[in-house]
TIPARO-257814 format. One record per residue: x, y, z of N, C-alpha, C in turn. Coordinates in steps of 0.05 Angstrom, whole numbers, plus 5000, padded with zeros to 4 digits. Layout:
% TIPARO-257814
XYZXYZXYZ...
***
This chain:
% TIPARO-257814
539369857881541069707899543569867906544469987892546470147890546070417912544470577903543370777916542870597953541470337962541670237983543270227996545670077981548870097989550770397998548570537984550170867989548970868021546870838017544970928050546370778075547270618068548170448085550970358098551970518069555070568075555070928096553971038091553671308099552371228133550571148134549971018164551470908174553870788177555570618182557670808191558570948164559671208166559671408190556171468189556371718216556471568250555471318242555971228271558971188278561371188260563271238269564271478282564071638255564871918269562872158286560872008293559472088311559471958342559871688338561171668365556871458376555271568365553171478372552671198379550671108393550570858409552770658419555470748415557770658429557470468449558970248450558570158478561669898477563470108462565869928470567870228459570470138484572470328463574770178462575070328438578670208427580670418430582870338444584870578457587270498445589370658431591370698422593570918424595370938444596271128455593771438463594971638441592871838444590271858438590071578424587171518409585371408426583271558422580371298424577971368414577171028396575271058380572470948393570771098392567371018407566670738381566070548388565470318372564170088379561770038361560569898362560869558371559769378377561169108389560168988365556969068357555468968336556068908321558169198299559769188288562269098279563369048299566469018306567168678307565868638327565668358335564668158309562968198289562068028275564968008249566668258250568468218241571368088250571768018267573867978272573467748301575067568296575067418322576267508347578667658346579567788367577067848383575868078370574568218384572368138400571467948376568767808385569367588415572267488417572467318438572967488462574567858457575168008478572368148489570567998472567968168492565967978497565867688482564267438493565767288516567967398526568767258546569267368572569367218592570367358620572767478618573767608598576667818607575668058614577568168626577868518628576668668606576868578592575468788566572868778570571968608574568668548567567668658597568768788620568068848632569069078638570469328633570969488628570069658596569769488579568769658563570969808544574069698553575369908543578169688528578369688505580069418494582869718494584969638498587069738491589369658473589269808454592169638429594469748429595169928451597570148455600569928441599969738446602769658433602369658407600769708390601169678362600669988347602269938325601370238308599470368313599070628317596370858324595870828291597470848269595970878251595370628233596970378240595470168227592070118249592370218277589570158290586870348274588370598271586370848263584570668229587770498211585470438188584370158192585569978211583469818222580369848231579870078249578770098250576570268230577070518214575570508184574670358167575970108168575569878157572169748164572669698188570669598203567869798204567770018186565070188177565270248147567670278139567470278110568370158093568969878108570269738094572569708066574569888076575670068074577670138082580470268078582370448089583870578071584970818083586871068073585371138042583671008028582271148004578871138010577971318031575771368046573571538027570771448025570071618013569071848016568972067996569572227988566472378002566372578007564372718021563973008020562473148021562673438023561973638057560273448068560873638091561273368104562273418134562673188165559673058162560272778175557572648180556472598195558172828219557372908251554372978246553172778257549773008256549573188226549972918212549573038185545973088176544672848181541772838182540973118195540973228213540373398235540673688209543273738202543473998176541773928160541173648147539473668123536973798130535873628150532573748168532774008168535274188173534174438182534674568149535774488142536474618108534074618097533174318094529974368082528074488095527674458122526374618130525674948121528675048119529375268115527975458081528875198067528275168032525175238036523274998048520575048046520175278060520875338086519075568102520175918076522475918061522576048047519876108015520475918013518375857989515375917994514975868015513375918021511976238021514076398028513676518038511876778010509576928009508177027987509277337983510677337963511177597952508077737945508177937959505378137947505778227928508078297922509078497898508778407872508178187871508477957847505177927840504177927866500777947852499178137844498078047824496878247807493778287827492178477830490178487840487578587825485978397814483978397794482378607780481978637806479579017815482179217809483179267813485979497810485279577782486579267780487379287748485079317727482279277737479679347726479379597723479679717745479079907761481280167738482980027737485580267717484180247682482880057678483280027642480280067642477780097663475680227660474080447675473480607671472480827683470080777701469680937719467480827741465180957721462980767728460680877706459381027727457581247714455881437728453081197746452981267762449981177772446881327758446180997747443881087736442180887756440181087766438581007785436180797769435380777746434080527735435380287728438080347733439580047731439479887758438079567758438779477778441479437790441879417820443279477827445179107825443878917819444878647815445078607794447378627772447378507747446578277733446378287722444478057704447677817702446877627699448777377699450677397686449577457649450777457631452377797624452977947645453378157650456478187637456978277623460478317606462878447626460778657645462878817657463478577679461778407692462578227717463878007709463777957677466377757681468277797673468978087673471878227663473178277690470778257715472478227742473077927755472677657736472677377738476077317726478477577735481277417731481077247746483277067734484576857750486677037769487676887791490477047810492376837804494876947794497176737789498776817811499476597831501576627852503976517837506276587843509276547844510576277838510976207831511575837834515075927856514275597868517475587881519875647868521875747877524475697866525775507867524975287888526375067888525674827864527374647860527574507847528374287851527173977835528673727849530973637854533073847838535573777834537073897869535574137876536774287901536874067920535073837917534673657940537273397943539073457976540573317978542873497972543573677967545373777962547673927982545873848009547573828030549273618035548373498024550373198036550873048005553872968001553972747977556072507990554772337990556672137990557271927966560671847953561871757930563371607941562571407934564571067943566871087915568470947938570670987914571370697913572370567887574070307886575370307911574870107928577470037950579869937932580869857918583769757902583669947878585270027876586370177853588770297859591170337835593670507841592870707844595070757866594771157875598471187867598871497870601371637868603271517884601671487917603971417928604471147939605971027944606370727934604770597970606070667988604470548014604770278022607070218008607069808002608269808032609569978047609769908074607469938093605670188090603570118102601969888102600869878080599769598073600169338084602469278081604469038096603169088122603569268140603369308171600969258178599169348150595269278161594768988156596668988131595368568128597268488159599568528177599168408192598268408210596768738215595168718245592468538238591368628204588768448197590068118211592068038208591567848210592667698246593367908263593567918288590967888299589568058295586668028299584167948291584967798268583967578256581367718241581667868225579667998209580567978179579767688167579067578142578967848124576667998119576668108104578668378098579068508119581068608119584368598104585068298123586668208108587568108072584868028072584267988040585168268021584168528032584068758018586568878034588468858048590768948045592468828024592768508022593668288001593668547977590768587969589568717939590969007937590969057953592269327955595769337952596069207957599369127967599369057937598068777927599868727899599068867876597069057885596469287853598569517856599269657884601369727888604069697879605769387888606569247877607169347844605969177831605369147798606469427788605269727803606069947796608570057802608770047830611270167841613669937850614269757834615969557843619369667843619569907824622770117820622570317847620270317863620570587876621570517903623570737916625170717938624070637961621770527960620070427978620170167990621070007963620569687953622669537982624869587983626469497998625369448031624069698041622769658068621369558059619569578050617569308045617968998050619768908039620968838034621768628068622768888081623468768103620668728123619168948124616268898134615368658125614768568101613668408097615168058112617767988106618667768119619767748147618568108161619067988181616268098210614568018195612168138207610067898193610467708185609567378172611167198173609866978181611366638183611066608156612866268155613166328126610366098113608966038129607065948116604866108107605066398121603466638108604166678082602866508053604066668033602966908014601067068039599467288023601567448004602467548023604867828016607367678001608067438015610367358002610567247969608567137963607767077939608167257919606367467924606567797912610067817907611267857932613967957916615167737911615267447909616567397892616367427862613667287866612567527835613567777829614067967835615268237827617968097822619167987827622067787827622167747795619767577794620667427767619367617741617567807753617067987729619368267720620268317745622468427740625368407744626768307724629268207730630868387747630268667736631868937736632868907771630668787797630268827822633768637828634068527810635368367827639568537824638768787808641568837801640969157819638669247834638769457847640369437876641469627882643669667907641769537924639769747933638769717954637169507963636169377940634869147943636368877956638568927933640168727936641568707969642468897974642368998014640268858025637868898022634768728035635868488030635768408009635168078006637967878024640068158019642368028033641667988075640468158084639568208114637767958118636067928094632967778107634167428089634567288107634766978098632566848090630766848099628366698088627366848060627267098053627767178023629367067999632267068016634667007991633766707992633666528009632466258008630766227983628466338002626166347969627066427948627766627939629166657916631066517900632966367914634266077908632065917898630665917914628665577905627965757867625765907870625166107853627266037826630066077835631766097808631765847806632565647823633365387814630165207809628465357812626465217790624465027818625265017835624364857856621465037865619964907881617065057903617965157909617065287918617865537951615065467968
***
């Protein structure tokens, strides 16, 4: 099952960065991605209504998001093949016409293997021919040996050809593909990126997406809640969500109450002072009330 999931994540894969059977593009300033509708559309409602309906898009072929981030669009769209962003898996060569190298690699392996060293075969008669002496012709010996003849089955070697050098392990070794955990802490914290993809995920109405920015953001979060990062976040997050969105907001109030320390830092304390609907929450928060 596992091994399926690889095949399939890797197919998914090269039709992105291959660009193959295309039949929609997504344009972002200098960007544009060749993309599937098949694909795209079953994720996200945006999309699916900008190409099941009589607008401009669905008749041009060409959706444009120039007002939004080039690089929250670039992991939107990764998402939508590898369900997935900014921790992509891991690969050893491009998956441009990746199939196409393997074909000619093996090709290459067998038409080698194939190929018959002379030098390596022993030749039966030679080697007879060296360890026994040619016997004199005696004209009363028939010239057809008898069956059970000693000298004719000392010329009955076997011929041992070469075995391949290849081996099952050589196979595939052009191509590896390694899924990685989508959630896990990394080095660098990204809690502002994150923020910006849960809200285009949720501009464009792609559920799953949004779900795994949330996951990403509060394992993030949990790790890097001291790092000089926290504060924009901070502001991305309450002011790029209504307040009935409580994906993101939840998360840091939680960082709130697990870390007291946040509330005696300069810079934080600056954020919470700028953004009202924060210090609000945080009131409720202390005085024990919902938020």
């Amino acid at each position: 099952m596992e091994a399926s999931h690889s095949d399939l994540m890797r197919a998914m894969a090269t039709l992105l960065e291959g660009g193959k059977y295309s039949d929609l593009t997504v344009s972002c300033g200098q960007q544009k991605f060749a993309v599937h509708k098949a694909i795209i559309c079953s994720q996200s409602g945006f999309f699916e209504g900008a190409c099941n309906h009589p607008f401009k898009e669905s008749t041009t072929g060409v959706i444009d998001l120039s007002e939004d981030d080039e690089e929250c669009v670039r992991h939107m769209v990764d998402y939508f093949y590898h369900l997935d962003y900014l921790n992509l898996p891991k690969r050893r060569t491009s998956l441009n016409f990746a199939h196409r190298r393997i074909s000619q690699s093996r090709r290459r392996r067998a038409s080698s293997s194939l190929k018959l060293n002379l030098s390596m075969i022993e030749d039966p008669l030679l080697a007879c021919a060296a360890t026994n002496p040619v016997p004199q012709f005696d004209p009363d010996r028939p010239l057809t040996p008898p069956e059970d003849d000693s000298e004719s089955k000392q010329l009955q070697a076997p011929t041992e050809f070469p075995s391949s050098s290849q081996s099952p392990s050589d196979e595939g070794e052009d191509f590896e593909f390694e899924p990685s955990d989508p959630v896990q802490a990394t080095k660098e914290p990204n809690l502002v990126l994150h923020a910006k993809v849960y809200a285009i995920a949720d501009k464009y109405d792609i559920p799953g997406l949004k779900a795994l920015a949330r996951r990403k953001f509060e394992v993030q979060v949990a790790q890097h809640w001291d790092c000089a990062e926290f504060p924009d976040a901070l502001e991305e997050v309450y002011c790029s969500t209504i307040d009935t969105d409580r994906g993101l907001r939840d998360v840091v109030l939680q960082s709130f109450r697990e870390n007291p320390r946040l509330a005696v830092k300069a810079e934080v304390e600056a954020a919470v002072r700028d953004l009202a609907p924060l210090a609000f929450e945080l009131y409720k928060v202390a005085s024990g009330l919902p938020v």
